[in-house]
Each structure stands twice: as C-alpha cells, then as structure tokens.
C-alpha positions as a Markdown table, in Angstrom:
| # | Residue | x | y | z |
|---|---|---|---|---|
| 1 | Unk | 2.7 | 4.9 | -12.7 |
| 2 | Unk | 6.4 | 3.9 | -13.0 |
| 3 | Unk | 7.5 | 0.8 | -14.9 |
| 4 | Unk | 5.2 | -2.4 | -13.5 |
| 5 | Unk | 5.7 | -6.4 | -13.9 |
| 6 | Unk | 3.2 | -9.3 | -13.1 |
| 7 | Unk | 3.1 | -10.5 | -9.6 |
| 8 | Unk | 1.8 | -12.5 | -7.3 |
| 9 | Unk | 1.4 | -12.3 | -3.3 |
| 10 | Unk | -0.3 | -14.1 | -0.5 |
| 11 | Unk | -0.8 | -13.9 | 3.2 |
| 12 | Unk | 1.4 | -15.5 | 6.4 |
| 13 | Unk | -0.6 | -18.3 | 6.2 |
| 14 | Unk | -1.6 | -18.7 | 2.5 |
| 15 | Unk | -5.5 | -18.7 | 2.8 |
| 16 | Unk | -5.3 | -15.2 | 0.5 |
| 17 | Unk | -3.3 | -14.7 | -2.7 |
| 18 | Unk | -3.4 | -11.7 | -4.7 |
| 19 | Unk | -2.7 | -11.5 | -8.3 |
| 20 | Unk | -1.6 | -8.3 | -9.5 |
| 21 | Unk | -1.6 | -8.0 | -13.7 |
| 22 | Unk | 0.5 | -4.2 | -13.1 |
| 23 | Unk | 2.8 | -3.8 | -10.0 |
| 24 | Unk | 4.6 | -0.6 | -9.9 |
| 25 | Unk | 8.6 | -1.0 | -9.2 |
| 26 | Unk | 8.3 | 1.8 | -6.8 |
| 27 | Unk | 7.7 | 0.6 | -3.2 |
| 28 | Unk | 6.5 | 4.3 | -1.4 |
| 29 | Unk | 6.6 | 5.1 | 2.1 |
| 30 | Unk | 3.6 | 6.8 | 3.9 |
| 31 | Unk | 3.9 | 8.0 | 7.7 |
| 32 | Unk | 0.1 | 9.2 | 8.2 |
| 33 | Unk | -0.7 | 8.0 | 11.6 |
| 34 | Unk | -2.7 | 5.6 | 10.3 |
| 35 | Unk | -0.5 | 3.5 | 8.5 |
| 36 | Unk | 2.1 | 3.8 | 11.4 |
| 37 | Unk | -0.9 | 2.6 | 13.6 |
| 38 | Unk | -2.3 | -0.4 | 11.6 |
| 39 | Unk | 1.2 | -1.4 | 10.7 |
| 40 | Unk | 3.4 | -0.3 | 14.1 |
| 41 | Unk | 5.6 | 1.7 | 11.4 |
| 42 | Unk | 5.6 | 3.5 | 8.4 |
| 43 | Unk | 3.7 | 1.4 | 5.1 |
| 44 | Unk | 5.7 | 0.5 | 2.6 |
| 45 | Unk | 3.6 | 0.6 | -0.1 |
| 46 | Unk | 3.5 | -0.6 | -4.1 |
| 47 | Unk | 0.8 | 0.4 | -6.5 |
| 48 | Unk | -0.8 | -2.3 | -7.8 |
| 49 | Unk | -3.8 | -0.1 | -9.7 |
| 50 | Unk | -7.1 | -1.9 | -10.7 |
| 51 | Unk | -6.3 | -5.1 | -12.1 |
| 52 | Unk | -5.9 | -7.2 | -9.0 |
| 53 | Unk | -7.1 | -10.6 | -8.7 |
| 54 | Unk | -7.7 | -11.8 | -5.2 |
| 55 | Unk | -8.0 | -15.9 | -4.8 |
| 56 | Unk | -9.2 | -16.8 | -1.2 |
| 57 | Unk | -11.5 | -13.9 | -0.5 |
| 58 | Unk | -13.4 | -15.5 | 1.8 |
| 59 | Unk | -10.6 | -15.5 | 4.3 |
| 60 | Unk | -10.3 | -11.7 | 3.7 |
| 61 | Unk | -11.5 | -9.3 | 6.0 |
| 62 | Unk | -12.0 | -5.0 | 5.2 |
| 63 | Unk | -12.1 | -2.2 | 7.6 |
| 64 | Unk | -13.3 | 1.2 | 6.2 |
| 65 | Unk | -10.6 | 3.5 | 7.2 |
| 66 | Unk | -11.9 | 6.8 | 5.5 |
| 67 | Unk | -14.9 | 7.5 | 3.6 |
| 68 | Unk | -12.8 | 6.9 | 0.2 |
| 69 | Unk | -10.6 | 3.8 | 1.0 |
| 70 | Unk | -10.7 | 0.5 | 3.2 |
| 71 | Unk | -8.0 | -1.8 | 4.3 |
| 72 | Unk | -7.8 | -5.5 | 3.6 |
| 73 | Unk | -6.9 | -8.1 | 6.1 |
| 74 | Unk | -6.4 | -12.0 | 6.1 |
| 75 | Unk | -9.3 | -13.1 | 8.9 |
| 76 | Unk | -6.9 | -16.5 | 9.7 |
| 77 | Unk | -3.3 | -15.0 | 10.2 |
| 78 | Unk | -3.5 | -11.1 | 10.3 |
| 79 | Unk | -1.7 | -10.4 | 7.6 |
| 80 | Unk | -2.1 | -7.0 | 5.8 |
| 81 | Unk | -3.4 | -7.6 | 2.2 |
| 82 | Unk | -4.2 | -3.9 | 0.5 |
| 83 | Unk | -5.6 | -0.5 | 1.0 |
| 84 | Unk | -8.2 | 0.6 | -1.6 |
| 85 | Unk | -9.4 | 3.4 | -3.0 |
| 86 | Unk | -12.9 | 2.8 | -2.9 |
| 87 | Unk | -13.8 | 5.2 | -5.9 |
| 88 | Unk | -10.8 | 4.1 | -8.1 |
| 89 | Unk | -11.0 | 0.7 | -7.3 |
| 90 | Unk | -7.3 | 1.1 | -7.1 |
| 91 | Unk | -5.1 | -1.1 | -4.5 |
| 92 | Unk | -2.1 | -0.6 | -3.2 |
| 93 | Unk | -0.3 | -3.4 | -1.6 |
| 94 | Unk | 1.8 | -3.4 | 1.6 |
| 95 | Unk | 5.7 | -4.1 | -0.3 |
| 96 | Unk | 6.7 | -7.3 | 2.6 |
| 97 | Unk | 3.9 | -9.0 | 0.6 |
| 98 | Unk | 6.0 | -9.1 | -2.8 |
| 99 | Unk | 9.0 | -11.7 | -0.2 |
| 100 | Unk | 10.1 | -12.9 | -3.5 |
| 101 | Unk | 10.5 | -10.1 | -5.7 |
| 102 | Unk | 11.7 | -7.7 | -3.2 |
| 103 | Unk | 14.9 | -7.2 | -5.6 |
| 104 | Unk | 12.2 | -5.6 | -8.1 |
| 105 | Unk | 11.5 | -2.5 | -5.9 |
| 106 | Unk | 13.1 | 0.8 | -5.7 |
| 107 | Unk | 11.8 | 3.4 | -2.8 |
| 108 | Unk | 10.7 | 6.1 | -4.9 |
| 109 | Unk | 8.5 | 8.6 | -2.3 |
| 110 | Unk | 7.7 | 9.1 | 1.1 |
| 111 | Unk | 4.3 | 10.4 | 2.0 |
| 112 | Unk | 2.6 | 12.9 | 4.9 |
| 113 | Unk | 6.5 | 13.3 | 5.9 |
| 114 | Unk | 5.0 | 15.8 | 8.1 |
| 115 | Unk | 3.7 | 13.3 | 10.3 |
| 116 | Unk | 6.8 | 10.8 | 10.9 |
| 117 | Unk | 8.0 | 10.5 | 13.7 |
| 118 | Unk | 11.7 | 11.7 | 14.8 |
| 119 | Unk | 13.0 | 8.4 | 16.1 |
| 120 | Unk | 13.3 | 6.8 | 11.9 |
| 121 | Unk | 14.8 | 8.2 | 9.1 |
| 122 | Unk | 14.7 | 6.1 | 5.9 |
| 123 | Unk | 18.6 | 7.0 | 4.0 |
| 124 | Unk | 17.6 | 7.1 | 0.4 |
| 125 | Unk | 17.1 | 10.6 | -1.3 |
| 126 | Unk | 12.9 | 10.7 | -2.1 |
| 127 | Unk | 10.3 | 12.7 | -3.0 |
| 128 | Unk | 9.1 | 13.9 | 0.4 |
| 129 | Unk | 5.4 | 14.9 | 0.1 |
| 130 | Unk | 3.6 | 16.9 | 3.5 |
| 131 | Unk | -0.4 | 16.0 | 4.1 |
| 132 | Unk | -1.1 | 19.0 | 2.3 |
| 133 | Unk | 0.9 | 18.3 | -0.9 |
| 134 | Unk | -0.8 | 14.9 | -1.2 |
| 135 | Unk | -3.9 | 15.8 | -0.9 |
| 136 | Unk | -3.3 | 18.4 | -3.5 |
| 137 | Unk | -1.6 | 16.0 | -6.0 |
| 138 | Unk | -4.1 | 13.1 | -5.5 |
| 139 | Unk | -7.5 | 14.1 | -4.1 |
| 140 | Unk | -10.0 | 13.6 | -6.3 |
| 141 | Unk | -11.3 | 16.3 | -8.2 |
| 142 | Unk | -14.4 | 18.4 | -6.1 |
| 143 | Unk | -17.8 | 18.3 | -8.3 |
C-alpha cells in the first residue's frame, strides 16, 4: 500500500461514519461492470485495508456481490459506504466519501480497463490493469 493518513468519512445523510486508522493516498479506478453498474460509472476507489471503524452500523446495509466480497450501503440515504474483501477483511472505500480530503488523493491505477467503456477516458498516465492481470496480481492464493 502507498503512503496512508487517518481519515474519516460518512454517508449523504450522516447516519454512517467510517473511521479509517490507514487510507491509501491513491484513489484507483475500476471499470468492471459491476462497479459501473452499482455506481452509473467507473468506482473510484481508496484502500482503506483492515483497520476501519464503522460508527452507525445499524443504518448500514450489505449486498454480497461475489462469493469473496460484499458492498456496503447507507439503508436511510443510499450512499455507497465500502466494498470488502470478505476473506481479508479488507475495505476499500468509494474516494467522493473522503469530500474533505480530496486534495490528499492521487489517481494511481485503473482496473479491468478491458471492460470500460469507449464513451470516458480518464487523462492521467496509470497503471492500466485487464481482468486477467488483476486476477493474477490479487487473487488469493489456490489451496
């Protein structure tokens, strides 16, 4: 993980705030149709790994997406809280959440490029990683 700092997020409506004790200073873009679906565009994306603290959980709401992660919801105003790894316990929270702190982010890689669309093209230079080459670098190892 790149260089992180404290931070702190919450939700549209402030039912759900997340503290996050290591938040990466690389905001990543993924284009899987999933993200562009939940989302209605690419996910912008900061790893906040294990150490997240979430204050309001009662108002959150999780969807299983895959058999290894779920996606975290605020049940009052919509807003989208994580995605989680389910077997690394590690989150990664959508980057609008940060409003405050957006001057602390740098986009650092765009993920399943294969999959995005023609009509966007983000202008920074990135590592560009297909469905295969993430699955390579990050699936866990088979046992």
């Amino acid at each position: 993980m790149s260089e992180t700092f404290k931070a702190s997020a919450n939700c549209l409506c402030g039912a759900v705030t997340l503290q996050v004790a290591a938040a990466s200073r690389e905001a990543d873009a993924c284009h899987c149709g999933m993200c562009r679906k939940w989302g209605g565009g690419p996910l912008l994306a900061v790893d906040c790994g294990t150490d997240v603290t979430i204050d309001g959980s009662d108002h959150v709401g999780v969807f299983d997406s895959s058999d290894w992660a779920q996606r975290g919801f605020c049940r009052d105003c919509g807003t989208h809280l994580f995605y989680r790894l389910k077997g690394a316990n590690q989150y990664v929270l959508p980057a609008g959440l940060f409003a405050d702190q957006q001057d602390q982010f740098h986009l650092g890689q765009q993920i399943f490029i294969d999959h995005k669309p023609a009509f966007y093209d983000f202008a920074n230079q990135t590592e560009n990683l297909t469905e295969a080459e993430v699955f390579a670098k990050y699936a866990p190892p088979q046992g």
